[in-house]
GUNUVO-646644 format. One record per atom (N, C-alpha, C): atom name; residue in one letter; x, y, z. Coordinates in Angstrom, 2 decimals, m for minus. Each point is the difference from the previous one (the first is absolute). Example, Ala and Ser with C-alpha at 12.3 -4.5 7.8 and 13.67 -1.06 7.14 Angstrom:
% residues 2
atom N&res a&X 13.19&Y m5.69&Z 7.80
atom CA&res a&X m0.89&Y 1.19&Z 0.00
atom C&res a&X 0.90&Y 1.20&Z 0.00
atom N&res s&X m0.35&Y 1.05&Z m0.72
atom CA&res s&X 0.82&Y 1.19&Z 0.06
atom C&res s&X m0.77&Y 1.09&Z 0.73
This chain:
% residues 161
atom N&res x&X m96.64&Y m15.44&Z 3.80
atom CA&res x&X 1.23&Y m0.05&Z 0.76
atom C&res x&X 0.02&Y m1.26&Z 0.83
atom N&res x&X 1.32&Y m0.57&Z m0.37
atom CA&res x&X m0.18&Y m1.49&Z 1.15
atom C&res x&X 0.27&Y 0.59&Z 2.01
atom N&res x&X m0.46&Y m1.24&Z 0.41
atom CA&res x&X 0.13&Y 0.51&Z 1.48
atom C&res x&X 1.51&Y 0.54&Z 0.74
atom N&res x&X 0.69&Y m0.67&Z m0.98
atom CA&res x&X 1.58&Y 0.15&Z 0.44
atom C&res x&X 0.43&Y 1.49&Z m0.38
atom N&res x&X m0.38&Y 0.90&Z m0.98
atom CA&res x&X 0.25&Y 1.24&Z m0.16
atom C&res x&X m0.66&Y 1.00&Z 0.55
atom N&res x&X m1.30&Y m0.39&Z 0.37
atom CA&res x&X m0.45&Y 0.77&Z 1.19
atom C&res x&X 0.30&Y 0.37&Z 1.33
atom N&res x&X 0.77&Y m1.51&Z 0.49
atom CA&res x&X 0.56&Y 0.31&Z 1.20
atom C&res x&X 1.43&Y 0.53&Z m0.32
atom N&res x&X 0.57&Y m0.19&Z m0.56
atom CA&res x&X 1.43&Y 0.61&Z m0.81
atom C&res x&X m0.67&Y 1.37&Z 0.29
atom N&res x&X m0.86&Y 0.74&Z m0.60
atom CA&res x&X 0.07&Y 1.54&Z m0.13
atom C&res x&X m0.80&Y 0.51&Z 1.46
atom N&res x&X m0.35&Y m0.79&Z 0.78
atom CA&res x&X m0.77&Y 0.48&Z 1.16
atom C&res x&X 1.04&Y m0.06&Z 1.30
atom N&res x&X 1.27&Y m0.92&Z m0.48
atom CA&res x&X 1.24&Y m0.13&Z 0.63
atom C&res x&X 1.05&Y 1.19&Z m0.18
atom N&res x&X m0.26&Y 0.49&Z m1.25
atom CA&res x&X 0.76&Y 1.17&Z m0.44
atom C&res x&X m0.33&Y 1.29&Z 0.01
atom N&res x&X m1.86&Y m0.06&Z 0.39
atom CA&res x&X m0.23&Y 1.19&Z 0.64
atom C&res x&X 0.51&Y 0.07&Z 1.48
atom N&res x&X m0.20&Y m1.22&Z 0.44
atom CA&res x&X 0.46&Y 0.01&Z 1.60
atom C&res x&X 1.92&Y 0.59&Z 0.04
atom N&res x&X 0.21&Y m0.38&Z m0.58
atom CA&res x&X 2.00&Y 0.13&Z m0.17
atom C&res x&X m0.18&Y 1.59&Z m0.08
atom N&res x&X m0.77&Y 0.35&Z m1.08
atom CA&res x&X 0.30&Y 1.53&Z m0.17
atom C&res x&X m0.45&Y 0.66&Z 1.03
atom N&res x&X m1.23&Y m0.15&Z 0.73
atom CA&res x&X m0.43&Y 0.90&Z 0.94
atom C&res x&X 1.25&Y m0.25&Z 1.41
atom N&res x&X 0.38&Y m1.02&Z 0.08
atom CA&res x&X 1.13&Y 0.06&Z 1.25
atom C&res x&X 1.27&Y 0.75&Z m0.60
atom N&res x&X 0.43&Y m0.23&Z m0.56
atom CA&res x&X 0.89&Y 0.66&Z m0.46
atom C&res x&X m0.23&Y 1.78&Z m0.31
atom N&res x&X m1.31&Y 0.54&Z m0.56
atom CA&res x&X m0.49&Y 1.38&Z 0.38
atom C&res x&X 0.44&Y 0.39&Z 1.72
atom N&res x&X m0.42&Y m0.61&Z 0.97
atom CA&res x&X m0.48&Y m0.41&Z 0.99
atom C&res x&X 1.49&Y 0.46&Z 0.94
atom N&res x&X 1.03&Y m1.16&Z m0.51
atom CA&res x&X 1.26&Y 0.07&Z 0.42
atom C&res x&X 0.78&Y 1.37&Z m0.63
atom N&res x&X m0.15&Y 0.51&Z m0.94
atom CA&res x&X 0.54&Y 1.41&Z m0.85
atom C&res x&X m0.48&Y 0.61&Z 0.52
atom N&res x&X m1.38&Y 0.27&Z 0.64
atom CA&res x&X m0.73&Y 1.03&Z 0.50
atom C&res x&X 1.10&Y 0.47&Z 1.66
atom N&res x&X m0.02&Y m1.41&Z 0.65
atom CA&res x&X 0.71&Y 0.27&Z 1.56
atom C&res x&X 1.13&Y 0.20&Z m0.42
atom N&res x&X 0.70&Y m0.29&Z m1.04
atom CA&res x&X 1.43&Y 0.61&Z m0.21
atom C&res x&X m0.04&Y 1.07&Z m0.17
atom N&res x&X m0.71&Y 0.41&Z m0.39
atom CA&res x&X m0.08&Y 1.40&Z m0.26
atom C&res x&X m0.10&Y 1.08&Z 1.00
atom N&res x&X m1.10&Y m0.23&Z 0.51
atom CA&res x&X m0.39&Y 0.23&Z 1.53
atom C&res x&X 1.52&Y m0.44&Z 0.97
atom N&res x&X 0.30&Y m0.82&Z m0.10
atom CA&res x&X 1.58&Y 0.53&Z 1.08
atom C&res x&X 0.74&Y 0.37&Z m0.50
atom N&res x&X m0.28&Y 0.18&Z m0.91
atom CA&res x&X 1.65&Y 1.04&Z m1.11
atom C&res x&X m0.60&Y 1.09&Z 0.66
atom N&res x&X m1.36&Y 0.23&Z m0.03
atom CA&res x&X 0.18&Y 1.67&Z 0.16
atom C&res x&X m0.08&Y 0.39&Z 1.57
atom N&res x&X m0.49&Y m1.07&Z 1.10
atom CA&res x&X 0.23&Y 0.49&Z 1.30
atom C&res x&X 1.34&Y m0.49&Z 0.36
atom N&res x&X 0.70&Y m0.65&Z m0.54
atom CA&res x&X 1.45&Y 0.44&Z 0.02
atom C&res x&X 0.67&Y 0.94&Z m0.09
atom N&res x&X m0.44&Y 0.66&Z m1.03
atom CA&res x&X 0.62&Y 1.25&Z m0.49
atom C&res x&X m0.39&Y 0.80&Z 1.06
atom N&res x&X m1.11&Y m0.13&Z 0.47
atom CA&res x&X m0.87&Y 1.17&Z 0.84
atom C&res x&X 1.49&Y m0.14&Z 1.17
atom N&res x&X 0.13&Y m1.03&Z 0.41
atom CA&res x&X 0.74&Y m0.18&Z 1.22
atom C&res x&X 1.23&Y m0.01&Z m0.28
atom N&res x&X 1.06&Y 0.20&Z m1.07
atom CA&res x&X 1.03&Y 0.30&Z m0.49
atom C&res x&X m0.05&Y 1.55&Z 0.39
atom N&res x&X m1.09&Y 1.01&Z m0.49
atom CA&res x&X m0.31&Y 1.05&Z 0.30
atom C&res x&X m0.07&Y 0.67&Z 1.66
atom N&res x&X m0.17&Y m0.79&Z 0.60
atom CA&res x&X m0.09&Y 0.09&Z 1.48
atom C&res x&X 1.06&Y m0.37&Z 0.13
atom N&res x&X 0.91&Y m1.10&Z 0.09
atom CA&res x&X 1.43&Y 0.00&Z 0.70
atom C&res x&X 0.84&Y 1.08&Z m0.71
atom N&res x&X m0.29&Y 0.59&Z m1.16
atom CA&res x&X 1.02&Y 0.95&Z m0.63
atom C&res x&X m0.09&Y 1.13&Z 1.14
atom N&res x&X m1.59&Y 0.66&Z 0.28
atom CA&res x&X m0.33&Y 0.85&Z 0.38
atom C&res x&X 0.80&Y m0.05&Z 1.41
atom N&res x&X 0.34&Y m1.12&Z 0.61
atom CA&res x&X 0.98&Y m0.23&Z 1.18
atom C&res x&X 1.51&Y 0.89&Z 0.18
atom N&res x&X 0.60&Y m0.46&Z m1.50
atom CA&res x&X 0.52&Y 0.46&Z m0.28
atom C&res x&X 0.17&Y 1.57&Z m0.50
atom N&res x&X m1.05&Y 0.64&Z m0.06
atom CA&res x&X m0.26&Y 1.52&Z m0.52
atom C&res x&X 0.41&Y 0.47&Z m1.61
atom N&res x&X m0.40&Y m1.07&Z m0.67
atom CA&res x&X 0.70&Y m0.39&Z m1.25
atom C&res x&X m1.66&Y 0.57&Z m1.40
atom N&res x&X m0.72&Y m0.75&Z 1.10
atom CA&res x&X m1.90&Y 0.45&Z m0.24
atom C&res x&X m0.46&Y 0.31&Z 1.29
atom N&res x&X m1.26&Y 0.89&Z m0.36
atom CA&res x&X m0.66&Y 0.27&Z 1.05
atom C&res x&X m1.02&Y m0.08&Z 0.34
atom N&res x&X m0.69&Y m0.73&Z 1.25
atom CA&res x&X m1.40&Y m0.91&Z 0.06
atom C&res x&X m0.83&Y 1.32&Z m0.40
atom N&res x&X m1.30&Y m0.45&Z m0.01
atom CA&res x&X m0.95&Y 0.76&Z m0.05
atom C&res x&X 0.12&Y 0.68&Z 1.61
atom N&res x&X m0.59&Y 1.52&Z m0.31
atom CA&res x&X m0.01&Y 0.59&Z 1.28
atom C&res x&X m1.28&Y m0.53&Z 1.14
atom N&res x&X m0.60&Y m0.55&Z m0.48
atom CA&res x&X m0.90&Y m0.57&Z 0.90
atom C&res x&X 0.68&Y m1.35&Z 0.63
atom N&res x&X 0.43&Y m0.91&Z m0.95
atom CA&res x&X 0.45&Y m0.88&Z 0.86
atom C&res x&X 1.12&Y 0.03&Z 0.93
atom N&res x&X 0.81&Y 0.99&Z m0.59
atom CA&res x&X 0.81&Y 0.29&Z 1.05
atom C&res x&X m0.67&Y 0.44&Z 1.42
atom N&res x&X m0.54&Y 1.03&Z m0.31
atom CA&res x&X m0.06&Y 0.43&Z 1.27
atom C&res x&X m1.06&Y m1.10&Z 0.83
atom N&res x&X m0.57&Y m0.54&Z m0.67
atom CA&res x&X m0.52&Y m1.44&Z 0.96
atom C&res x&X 0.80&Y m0.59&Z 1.06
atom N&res x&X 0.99&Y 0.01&Z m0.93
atom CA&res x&X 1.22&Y m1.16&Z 0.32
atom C&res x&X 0.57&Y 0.91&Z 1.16
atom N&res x&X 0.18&Y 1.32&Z 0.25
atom CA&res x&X 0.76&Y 0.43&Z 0.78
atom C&res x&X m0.95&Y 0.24&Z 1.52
atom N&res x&X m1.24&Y 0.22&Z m0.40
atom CA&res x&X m1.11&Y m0.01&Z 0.94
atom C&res x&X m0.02&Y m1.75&Z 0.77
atom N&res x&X 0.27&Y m0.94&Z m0.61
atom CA&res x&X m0.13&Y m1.31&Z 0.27
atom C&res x&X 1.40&Y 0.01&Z 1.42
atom N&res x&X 0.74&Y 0.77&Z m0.66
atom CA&res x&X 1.57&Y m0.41&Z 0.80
atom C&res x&X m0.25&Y 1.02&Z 1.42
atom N&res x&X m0.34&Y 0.96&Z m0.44
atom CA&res x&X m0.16&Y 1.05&Z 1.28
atom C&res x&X m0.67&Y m0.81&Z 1.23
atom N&res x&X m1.34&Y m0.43&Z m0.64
atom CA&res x&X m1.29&Y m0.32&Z 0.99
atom C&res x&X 0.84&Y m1.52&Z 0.49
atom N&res x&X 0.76&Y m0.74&Z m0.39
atom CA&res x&X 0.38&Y m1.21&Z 0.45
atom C&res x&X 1.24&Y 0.89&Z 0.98
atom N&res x&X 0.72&Y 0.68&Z m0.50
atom CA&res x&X 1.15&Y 0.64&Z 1.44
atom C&res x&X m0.77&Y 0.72&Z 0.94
atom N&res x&X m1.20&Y 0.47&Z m0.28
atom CA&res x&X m0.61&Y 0.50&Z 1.14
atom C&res x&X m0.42&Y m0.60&Z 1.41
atom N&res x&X m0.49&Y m1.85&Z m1.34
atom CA&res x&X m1.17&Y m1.27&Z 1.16
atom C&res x&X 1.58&Y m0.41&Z 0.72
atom N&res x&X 1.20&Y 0.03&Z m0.59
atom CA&res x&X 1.37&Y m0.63&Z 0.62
atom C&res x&X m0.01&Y 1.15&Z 1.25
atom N&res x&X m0.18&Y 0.76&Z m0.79
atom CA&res x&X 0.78&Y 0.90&Z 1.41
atom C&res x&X m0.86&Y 0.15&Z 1.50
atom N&res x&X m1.64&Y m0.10&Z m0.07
atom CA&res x&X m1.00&Y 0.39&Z 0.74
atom C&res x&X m0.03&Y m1.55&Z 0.75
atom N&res x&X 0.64&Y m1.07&Z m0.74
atom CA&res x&X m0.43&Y m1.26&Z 0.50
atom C&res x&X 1.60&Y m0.07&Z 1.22
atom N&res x&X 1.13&Y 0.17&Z m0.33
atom CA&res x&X 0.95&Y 0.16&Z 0.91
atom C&res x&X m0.25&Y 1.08&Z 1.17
atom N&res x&X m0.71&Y 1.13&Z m0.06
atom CA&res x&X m0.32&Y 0.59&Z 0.90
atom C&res x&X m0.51&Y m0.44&Z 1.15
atom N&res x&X m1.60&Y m0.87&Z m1.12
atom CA&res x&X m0.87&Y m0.44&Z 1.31
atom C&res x&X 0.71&Y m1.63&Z 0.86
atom N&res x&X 1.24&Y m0.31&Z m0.68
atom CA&res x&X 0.63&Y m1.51&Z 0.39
atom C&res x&X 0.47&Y 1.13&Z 1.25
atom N&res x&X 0.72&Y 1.24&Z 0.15
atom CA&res x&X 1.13&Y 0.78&Z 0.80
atom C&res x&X m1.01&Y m0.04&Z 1.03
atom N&res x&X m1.59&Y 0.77&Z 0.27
atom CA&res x&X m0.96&Y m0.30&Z 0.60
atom C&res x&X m0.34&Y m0.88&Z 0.64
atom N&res x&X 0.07&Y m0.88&Z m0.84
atom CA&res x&X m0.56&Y m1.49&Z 0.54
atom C&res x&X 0.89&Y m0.49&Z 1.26
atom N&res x&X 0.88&Y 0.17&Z m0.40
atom CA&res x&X 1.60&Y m0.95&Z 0.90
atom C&res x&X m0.04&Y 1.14&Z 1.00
atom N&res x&X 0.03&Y 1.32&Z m0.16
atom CA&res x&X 0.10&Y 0.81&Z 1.38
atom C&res x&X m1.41&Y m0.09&Z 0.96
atom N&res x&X m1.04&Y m0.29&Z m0.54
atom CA&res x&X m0.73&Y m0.24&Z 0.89
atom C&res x&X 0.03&Y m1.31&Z 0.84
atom N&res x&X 0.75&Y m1.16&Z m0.42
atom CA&res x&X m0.35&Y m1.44&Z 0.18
atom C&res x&X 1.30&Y 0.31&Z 0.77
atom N&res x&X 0.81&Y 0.82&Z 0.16
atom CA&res x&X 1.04&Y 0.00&Z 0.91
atom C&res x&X m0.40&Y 0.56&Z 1.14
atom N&res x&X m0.80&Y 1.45&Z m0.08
atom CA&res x&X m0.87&Y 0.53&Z 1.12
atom C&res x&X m0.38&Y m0.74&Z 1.09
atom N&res x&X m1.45&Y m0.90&Z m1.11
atom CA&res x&X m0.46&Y m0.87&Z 0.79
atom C&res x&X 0.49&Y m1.24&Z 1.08
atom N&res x&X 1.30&Y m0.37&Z m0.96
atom CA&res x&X 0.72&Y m1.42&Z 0.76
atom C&res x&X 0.43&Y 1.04&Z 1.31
atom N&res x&X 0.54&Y 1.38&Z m0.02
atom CA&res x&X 0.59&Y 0.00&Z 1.33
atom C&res x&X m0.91&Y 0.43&Z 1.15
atom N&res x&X m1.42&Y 0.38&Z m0.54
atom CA&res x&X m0.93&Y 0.74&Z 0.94
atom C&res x&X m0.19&Y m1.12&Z 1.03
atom N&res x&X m0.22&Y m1.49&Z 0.07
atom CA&res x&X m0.24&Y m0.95&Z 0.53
atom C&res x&X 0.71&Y 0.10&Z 0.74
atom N&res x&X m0.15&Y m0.14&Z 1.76
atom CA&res x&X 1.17&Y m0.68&Z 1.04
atom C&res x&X m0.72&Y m0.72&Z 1.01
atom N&res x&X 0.89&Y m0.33&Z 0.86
atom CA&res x&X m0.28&Y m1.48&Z 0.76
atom C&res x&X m1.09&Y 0.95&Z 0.97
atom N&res x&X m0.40&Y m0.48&Z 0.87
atom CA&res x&X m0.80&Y 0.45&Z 0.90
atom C&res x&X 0.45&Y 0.21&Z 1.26
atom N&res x&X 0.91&Y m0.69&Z 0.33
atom CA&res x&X 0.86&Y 0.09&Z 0.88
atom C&res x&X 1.67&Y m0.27&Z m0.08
atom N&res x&X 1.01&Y 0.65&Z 1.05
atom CA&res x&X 1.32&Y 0.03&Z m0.88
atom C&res x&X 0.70&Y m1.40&Z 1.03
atom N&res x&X m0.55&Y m0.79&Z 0.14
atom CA&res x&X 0.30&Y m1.25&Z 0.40
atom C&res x&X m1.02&Y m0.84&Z 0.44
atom N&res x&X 0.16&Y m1.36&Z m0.70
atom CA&res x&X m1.55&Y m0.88&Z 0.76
atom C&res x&X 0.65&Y m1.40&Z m0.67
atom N&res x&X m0.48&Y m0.51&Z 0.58
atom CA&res x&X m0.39&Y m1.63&Z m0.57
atom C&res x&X m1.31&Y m0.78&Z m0.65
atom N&res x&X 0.25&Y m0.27&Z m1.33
atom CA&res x&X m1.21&Y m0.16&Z m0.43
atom C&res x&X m0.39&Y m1.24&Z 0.33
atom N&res x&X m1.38&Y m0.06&Z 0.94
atom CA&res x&X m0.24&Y m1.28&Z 0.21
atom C&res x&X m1.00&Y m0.46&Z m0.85
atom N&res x&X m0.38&Y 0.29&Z m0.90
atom CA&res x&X m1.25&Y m0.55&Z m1.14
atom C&res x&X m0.10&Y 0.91&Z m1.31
atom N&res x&X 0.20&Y m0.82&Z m1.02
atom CA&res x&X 0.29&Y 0.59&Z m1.30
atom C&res x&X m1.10&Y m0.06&Z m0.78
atom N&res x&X m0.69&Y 1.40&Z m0.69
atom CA&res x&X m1.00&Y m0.68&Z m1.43
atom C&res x&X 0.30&Y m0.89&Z m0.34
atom N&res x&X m1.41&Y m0.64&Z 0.15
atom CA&res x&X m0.24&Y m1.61&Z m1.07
atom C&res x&X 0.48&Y m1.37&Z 0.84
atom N&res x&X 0.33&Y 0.43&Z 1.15
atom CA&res x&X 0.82&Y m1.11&Z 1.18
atom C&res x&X m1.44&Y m1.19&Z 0.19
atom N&res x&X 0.47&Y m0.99&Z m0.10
atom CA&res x&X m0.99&Y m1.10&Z 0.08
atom C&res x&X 0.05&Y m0.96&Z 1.19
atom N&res x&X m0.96&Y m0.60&Z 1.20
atom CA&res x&X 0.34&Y m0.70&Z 0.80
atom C&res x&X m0.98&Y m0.09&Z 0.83
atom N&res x&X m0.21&Y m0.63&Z 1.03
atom CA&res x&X m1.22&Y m0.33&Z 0.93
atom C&res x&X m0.27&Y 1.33&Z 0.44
atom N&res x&X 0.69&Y 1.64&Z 0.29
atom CA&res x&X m0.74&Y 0.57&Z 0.62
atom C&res x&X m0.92&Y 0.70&Z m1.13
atom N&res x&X m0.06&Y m0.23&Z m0.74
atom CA&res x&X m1.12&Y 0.79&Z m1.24
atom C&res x&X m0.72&Y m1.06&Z m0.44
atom N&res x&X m1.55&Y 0.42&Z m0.30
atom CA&res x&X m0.50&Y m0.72&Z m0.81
atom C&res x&X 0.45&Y 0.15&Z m1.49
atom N&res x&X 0.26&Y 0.95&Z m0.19
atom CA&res x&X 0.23&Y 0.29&Z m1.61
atom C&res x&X 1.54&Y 0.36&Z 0.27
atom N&res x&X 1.23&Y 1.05&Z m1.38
atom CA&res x&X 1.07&Y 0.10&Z 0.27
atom C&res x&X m0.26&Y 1.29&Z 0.71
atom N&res x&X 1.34&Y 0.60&Z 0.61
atom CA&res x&X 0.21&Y 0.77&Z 0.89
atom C&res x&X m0.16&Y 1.25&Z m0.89
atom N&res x&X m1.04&Y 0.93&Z 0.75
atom CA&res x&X m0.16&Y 1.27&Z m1.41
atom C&res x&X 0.78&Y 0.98&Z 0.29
atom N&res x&X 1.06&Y 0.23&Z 0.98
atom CA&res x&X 1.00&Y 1.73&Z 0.54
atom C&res x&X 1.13&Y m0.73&Z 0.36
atom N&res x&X 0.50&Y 1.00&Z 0.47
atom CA&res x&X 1.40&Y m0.14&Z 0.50
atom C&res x&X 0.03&Y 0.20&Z 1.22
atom N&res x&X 0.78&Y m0.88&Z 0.84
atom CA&res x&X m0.17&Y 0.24&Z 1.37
atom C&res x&X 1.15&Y 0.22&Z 0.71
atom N&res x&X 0.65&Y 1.68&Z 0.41
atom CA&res x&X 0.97&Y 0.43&Z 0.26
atom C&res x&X 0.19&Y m0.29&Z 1.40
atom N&res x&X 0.74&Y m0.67&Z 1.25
atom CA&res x&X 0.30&Y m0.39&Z 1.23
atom C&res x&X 0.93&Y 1.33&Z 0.46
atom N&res x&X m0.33&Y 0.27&Z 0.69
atom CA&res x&X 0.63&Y 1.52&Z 0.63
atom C&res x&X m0.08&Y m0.19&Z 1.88
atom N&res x&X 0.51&Y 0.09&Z 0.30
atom CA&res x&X m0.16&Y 0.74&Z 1.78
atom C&res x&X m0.88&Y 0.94&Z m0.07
atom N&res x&X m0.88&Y m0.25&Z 1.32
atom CA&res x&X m1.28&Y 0.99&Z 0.43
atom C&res x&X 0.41&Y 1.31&Z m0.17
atom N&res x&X m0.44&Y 0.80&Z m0.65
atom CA&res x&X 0.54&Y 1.71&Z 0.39
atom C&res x&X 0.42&Y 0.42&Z m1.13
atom N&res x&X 0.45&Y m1.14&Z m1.04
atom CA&res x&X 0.79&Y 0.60&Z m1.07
atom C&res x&X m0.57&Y 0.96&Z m0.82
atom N&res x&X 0.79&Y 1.20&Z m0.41
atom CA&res x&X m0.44&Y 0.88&Z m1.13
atom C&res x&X m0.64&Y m0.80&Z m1.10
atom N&res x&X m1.39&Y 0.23&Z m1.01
atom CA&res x&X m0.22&Y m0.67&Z m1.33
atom C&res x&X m0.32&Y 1.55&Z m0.86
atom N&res x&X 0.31&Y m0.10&Z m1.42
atom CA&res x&X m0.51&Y 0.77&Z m0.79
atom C&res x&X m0.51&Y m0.58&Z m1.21
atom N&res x&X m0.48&Y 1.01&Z m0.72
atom CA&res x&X m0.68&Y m0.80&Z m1.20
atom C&res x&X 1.08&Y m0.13&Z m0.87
atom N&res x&X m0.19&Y m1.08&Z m0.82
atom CA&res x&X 0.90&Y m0.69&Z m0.87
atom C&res x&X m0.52&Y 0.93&Z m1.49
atom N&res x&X m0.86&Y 0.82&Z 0.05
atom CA&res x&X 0.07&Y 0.52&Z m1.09
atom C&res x&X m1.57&Y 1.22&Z 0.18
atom N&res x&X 0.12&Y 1.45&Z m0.52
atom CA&res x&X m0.67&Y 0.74&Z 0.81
atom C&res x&X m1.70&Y m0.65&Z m1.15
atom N&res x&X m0.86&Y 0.46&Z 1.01
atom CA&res x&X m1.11&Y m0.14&Z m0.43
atom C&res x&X m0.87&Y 0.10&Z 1.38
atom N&res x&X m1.49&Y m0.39&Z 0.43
atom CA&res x&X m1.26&Y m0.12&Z 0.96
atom C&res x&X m0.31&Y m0.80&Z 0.58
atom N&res x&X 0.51&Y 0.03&Z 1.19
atom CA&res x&X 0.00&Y m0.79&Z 1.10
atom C&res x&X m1.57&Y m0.26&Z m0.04
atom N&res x&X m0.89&Y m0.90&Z 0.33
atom CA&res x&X m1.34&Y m0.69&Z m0.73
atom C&res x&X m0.57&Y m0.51&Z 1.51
atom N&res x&X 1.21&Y m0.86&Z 0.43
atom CA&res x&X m0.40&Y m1.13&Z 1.43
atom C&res x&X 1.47&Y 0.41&Z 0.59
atom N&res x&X m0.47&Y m0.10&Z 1.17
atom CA&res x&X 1.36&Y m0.04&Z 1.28
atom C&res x&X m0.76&Y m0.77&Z 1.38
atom N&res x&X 0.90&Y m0.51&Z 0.13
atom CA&res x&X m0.42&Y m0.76&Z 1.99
atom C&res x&X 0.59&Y m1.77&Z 0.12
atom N&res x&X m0.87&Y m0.29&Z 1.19
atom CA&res x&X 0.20&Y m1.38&Z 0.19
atom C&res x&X m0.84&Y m0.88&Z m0.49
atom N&res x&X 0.12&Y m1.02&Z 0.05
atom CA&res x&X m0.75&Y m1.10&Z m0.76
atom C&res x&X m0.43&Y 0.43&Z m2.02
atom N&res x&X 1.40&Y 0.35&Z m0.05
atom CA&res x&X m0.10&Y 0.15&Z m1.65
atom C&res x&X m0.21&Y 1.15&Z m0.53
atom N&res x&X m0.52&Y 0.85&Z 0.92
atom CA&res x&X m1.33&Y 1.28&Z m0.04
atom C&res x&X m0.85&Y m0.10&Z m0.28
atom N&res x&X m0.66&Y m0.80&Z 0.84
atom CA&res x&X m1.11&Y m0.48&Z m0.35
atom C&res x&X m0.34&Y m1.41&Z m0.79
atom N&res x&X 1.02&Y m0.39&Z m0.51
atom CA&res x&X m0.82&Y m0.70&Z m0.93
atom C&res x&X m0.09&Y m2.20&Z 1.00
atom N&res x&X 0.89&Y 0.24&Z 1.10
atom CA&res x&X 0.12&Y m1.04&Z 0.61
atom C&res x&X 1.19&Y m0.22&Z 0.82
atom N&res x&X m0.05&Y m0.98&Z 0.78
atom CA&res x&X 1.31&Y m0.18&Z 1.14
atom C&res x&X 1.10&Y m0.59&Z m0.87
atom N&res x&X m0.49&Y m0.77&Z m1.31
atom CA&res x&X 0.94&Y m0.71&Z m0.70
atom C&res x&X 1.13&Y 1.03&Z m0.41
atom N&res x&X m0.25&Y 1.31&Z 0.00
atom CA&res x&X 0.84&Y 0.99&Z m1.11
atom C&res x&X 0.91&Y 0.20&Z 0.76
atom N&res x&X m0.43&Y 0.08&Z 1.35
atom CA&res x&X 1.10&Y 1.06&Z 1.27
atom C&res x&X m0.44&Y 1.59&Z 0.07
atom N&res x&X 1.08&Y 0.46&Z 0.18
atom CA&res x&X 0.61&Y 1.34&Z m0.16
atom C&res x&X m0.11&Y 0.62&Z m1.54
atom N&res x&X m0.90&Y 1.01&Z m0.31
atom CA&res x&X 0.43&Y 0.23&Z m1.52
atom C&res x&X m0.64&Y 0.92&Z m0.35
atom N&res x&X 1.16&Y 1.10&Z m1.46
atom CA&res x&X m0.43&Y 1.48&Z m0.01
atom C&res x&X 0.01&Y 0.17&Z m1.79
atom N&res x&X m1.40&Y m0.25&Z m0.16
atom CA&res x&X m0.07&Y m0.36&Z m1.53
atom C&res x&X m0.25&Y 1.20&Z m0.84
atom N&res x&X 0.92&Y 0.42&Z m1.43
atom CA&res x&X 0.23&Y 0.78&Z m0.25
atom C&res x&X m0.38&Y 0.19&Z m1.51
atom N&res x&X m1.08&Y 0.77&Z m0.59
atom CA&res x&X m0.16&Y 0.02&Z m1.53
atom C&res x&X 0.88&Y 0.67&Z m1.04
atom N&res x&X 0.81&Y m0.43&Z m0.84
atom CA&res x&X 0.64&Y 0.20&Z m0.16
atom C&res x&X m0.28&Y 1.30&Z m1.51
atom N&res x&X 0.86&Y 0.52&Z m0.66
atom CA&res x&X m0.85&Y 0.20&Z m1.55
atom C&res x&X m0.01&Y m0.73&Z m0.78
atom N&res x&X 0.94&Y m0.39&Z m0.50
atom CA&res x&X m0.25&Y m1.55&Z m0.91
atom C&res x&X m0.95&Y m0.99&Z 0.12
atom N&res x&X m1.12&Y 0.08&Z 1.46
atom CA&res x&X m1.04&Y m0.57&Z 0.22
atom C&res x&X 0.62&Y m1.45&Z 1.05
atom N&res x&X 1.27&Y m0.16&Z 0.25
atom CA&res x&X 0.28&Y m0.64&Z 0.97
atom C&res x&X m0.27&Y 0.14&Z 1.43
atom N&res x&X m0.18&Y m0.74&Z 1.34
atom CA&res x&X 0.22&Y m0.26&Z 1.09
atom C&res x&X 0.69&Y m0.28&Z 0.88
């Protein structure tokens, strides 16, 4: 055999096996076509899925209206508590002038200003701005120095002061 007919027939085994190859996947989506022709009919109530997959399918839909419904609940939760909370907070006193704000920066601090510093007339009523354990009370900070003043420090639950 010359060299030229060898590769001729080693070319024509190659042609035939792709072409097997390509008939084979045609084939193969002819028939999961059909499969799925079979399923949109079954939409229609024309065929009817297998009873297993159906009821998959209906178990799939339940358990997803269930996660919809349990997840709007806990949003109804969520927002009524975060409304709770915003109103539990009040001022400490029902008139003052704030003379020093968190984070206030300037020669009288070495670092920024860490509280709030409510200006009131001697005598004035104070309450807590939000209930929780009074910790420190007195002068000079309560203890902690002359820098603080006056002050009635309060633990909060959220773990605030």
């Amino acid at each position: 055999m010359s060299k030229r007919s060898m590769t001729l027939s080693s070319g024509s085994s190659q042609l035939r096996t792709r072409a097997a190859v390509v008939t084979a996947a045609m084939g193969a989506t002819a028939l999961l076509g059909a499969g799925a022709a079979v399923a949109a009919e079954s939409t229609q109530g024309s065929v009817a899925l297998p009873s297993v997959a159906a009821a998959s399918v209906q178990a799939q839909a339940k358990a997803q209206a269930k996660a919809a419904e349990q997840a709007k609940a806990h949003a109804a939760q969520v927002k009524k508590a975060a409304a709770k909370k915003a109103v539990s907070w009040i001022d400490p006193v029902k008139s003052y002038k704030l003379s020093a704000g968190f984070g206030l920066g300037g020669n009288m601090w070495s670092h920024k200003h860490s509280g709030q510093d409510f200006a009131v007339p001697i005598g004035t009523n104070v309450m807590a701005a939000h209930g929780g354990t009074v910790v420190k009370a007195g002068p000079n900070g309560g203890g902690d120095g002359p820098a603080y003043g006056n002050a009635v420090v309060i633990k909060h639950g959220n773990g605030t002061y």
